[in-house]
N, C-alpha and C positions, 0 to 999 in steps of 0.2 A: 038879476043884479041890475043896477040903476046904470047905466053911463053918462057921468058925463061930460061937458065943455071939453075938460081936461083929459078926462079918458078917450075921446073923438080925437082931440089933438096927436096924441101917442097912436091910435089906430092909423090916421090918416099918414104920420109921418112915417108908420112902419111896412104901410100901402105904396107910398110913393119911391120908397127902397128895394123895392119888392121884389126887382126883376135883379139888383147885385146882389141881394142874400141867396137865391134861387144860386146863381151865376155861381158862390163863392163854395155854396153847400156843394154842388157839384163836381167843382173843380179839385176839392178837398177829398170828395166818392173816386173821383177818377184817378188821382194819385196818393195812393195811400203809406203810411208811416207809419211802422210799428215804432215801441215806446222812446222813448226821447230823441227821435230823430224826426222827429214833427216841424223842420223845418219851413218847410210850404206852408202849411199850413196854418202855424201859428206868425209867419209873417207874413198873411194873405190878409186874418183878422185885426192884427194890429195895425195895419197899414190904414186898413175900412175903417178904424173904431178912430185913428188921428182924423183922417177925412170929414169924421163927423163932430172933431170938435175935442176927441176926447184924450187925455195928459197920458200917453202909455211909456211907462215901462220895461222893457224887456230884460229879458234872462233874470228874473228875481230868484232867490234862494239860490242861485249857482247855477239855473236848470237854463241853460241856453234857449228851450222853446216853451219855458213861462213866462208871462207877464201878466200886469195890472194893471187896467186900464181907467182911467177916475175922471169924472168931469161931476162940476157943482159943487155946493158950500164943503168943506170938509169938515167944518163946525159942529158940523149937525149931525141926526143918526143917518146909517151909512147901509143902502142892500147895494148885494151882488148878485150876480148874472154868473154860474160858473158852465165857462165852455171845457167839454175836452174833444180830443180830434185826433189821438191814435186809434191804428186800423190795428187787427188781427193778424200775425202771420201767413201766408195764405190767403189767410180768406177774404184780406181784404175789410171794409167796412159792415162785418155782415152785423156789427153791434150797433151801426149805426149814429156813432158819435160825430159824422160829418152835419147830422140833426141836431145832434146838442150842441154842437159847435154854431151851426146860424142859428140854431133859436136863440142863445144867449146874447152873439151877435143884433140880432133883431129886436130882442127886448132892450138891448143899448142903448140901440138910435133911438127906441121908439120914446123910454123914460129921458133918452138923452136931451131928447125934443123942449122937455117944457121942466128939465131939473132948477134951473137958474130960475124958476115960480117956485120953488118949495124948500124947506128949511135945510135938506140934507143933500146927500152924495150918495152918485150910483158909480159901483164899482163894473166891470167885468174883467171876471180872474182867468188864466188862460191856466189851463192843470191839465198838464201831458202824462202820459204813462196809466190812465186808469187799467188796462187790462195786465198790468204787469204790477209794477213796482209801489206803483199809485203814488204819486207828484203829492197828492193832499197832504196824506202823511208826514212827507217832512216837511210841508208847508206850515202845518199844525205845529208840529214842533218849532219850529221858527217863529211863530207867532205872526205869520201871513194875515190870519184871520181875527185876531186880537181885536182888533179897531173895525170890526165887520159888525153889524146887529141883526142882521138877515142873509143867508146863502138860499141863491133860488135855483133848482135848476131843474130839466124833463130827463127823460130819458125814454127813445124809442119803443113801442111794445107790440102782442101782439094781440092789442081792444086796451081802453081807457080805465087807468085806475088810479084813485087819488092817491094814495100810500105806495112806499117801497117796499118791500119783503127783499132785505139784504143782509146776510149774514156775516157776522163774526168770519173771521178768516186767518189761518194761521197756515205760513206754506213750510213746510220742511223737508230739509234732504236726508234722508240716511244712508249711511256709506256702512258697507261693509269691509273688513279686514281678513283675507286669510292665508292659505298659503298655496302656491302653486304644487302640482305633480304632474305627472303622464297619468293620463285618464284612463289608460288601459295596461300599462306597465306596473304602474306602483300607485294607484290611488290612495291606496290607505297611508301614505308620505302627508294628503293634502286634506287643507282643511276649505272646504266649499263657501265662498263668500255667495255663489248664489243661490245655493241651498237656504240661506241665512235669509236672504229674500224674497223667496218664494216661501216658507213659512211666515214670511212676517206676511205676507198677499194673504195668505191660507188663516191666519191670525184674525187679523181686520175683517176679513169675511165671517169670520165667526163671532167675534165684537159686534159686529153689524144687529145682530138679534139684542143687544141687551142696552141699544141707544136710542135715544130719544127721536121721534120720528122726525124732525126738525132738524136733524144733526145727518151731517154730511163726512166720508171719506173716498176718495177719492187719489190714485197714485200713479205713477209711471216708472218703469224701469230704464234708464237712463246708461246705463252700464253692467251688460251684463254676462263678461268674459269678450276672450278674443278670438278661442276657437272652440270646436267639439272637443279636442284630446288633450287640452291641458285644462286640471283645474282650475275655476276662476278665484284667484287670490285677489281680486279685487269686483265687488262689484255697487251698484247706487241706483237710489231712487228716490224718485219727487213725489211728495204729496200734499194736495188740500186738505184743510180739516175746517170744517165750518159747522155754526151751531147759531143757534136764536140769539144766543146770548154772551157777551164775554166772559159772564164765569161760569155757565156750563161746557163752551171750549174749553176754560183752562184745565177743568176736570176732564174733558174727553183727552185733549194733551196728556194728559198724565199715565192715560189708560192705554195711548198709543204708545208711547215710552215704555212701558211695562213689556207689551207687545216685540217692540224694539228689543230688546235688552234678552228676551226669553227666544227669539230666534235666533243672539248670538247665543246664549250658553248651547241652545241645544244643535248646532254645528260646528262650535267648537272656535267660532269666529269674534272678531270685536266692531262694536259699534258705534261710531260717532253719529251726532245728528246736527242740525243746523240750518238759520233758516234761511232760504234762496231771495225769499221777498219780503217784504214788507208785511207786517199785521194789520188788517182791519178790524176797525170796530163794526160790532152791527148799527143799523140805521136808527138814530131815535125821531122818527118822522114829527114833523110840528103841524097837530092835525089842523088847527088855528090859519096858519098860513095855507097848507094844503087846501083846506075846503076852500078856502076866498078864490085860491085860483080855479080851481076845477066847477066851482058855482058859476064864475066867470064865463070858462070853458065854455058850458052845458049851457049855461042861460042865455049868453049872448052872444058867441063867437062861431055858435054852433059846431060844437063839436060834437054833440049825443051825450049819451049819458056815461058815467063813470063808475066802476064796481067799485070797494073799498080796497081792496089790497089782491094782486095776486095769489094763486093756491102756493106758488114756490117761486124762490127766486135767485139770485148768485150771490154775491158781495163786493163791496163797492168801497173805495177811499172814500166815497161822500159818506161813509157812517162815519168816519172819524174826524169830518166838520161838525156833522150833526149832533156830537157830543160836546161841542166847543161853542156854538152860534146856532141859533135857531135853523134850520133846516128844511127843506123838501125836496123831494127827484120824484115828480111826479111821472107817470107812465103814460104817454100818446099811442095813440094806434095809429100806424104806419102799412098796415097789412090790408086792412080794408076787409076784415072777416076772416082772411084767411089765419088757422090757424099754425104756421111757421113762424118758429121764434128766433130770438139771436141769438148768432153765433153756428149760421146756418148759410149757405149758399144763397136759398131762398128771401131770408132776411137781408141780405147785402142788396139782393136786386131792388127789396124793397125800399131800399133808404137812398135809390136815384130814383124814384116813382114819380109821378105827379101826383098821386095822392098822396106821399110823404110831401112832399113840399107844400099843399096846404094846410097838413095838419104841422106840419113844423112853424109857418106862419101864425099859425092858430096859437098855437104854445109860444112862439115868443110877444103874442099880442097878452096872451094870458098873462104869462110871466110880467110884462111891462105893468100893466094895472094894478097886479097886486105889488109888485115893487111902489107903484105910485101910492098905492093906500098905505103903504107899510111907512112910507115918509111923509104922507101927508095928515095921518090921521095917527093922534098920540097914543088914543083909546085902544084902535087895533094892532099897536105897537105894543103896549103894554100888557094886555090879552097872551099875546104870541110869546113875549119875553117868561113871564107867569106861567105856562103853559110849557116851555123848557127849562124853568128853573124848579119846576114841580117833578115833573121826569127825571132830573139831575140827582133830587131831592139836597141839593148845595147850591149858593148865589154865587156865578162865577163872576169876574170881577169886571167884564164889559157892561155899561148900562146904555138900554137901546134909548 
């Protein structure tokens, strides 16, 4: 890829920041914040992204640790930079979002550099909760993203790949209803709530054979009794359900439910269900945007080369941008060969590494460039916009 005048500009200015995005990435690994209590964090970035010039808002949609940060024409068409920066329970940062969080930071300053040269506005959106509840979501619903014409953003991995593989995602809890007894006095008084879930475990596992190899279940037992000698008249449990696609989920839901419903007739119990988190959509990646940055990447920021897509992957609130605004969450490698993924011990150490911090640098130079073509060039504006409204197969009503 060509660089230049202007692409040198946004490099050198995300160069000569280089050693406070390092500093902020760090301090964000070191203290970490499960979901919306990302206070540090998101008032470490918004404090950097004023210093550089840029109009933030905090607590948007109600969420105390989201904001929007906007500098240049508002007139005109409009990318973002989306950071997130909650940690894991436990485990700390081992998903590595203190990386997403400075690379979006970094691509900021770097477009922030020379935005007041170009027709439009660059945003960076602050979206707390991805491992949980996902902030997107009801951002989406809010219409956070309405006046958005591009979402750009990375996300940690473990080797380089332009596309996301993020699924669909449906969390639900099912609770069972039964009745207590003495477990060895008079059992046959009780009716076994955990009995009810442990056939629904034994259920699922046998559904497993007749799902789409793409399709994901996955669950926890959350409650289940209080002792060995009374029966459990109440017990609950959590599960994912994830699929390629939103309406091959909503049929796998259907099949779970069936599941559900056939563990309470056959112990005698009742069943409600309900959902603990939020839905994701799967990811509709915008290959358009994708390729410009990862060409970027590979050709001239040296990053190496990039595969197409992961063999598997988790799910993400950013598929529920990606349905609304053209899209990317392109994959960095962070690991340096090694193959440990996230949401690992090993992955956490890697997202304080010095080889994560240049490849995080690398992605928010990437990021910045294709943000600047995406606003400075109508041609590849309208490519990318075509290219999401083709996938939609309907014209949503934002024009980039």
């Amino acid at each position: 890829m060509d660089i230049t005048s202007q692409h040198t500009k946004i490099i050198t200015a995300i160069n000569a920041a280089a050693d406070l995005i390092f500093s902020i990435s760090h301090q964000i690994h070191a203290q970490p914040e499960i979901a919306y209590q990302e206070f540090f964090a998101s008032g470490l970035l918004a404090d950097a992204l004023e210093s550089f010039g840029f109009q933030v808002e905090r607590g948007i949609t109600g969420i105390p640790t989201a904001f929007r940060a906007s500098k240049g024409n508002p007139d005109g068409p409009r990318v973002a930079f989306l950071a997130e920066y909650d940690a894991l329970p436990e485990l700390g940062h081992a998903c590595g979002h203190n990386i997403i969080a400075a690379s979006a930071l970094s691509a900021g300053i770097g477009l922030g550099a020379i935005v007041d040269d170009l027709p439009g506005q660059v945003l960076v959106i602050g979206t707390p909760a991805e491992e949980t509840s996902g902030a997107k979501v009801e951002m989406v619903k809010l219409g956070i993203f309405n006046d958005v014409d591009a979402a750009l953003m990375i996300h940690p991995f473990a080797g380089n790949y332009t596309l996301t593989e993020a699924l669909a995602l449906d969390a639900i809890q099912v609770e069972y209803f039964g009745a207590p007894a003495h477990a060895a006095a008079a059992p046959w008084d009780g009716k076994n709530a955990l009995d009810a879930l442990v056939l629904l475990f034994t259920s699922l596992n046998a559904l497993r054979q007749q799902i789409k190899p793409d399709a994901r279940i996955h669950g926890i037992i959350t409650h289940g009794g209080v002792a060995p000698n009374i029966i459990p008249e109440y017990t609950a449990g959590r599960f994912y359900l994830r699929a390629h696609t939103r309406t091959y989920l909503n049929e796998l839901v259907e099949k779970f439910q069936v599941c559900v419903q056939a563990a309470a007739a056959a112990s005698g119990t009742r069943a409600e269900t309900s959902h603990f988190e939020s839905s994701f959509d799967d990811m509709a990646n915008n290959v358009t945007l994708a390729q410009r940055m990862t060409d970027y990447m590979s050709q001239s920021l040296g990053a190496g080369s990039f595969g197409t897509k992961p063999d598997s992957g988790g799910s993400s609130d950013m598929g529920d941008v990606s349905h609304v605004v053209p899209g990317i969450n392109v994959n960095i490698d962070i690991t340096n060969g090694q193959k440990f993924f996230p949401h690992t011990h090993e992955f956490c150490l890697a997202a304080a590494s010095a080889y994560a911090d240049q490849a995080m640098l690398r992605a928010g130079k990437g990021l910045a460039l294709t943000g600047y073509d995406f606003l400075h060039d109508p041609e590849f504006r309208l490519a990318a916009r075509a290219e999401f409204v083709a996938s939609l197969g309907y014209q949503p009503p934002r024009q980039a």
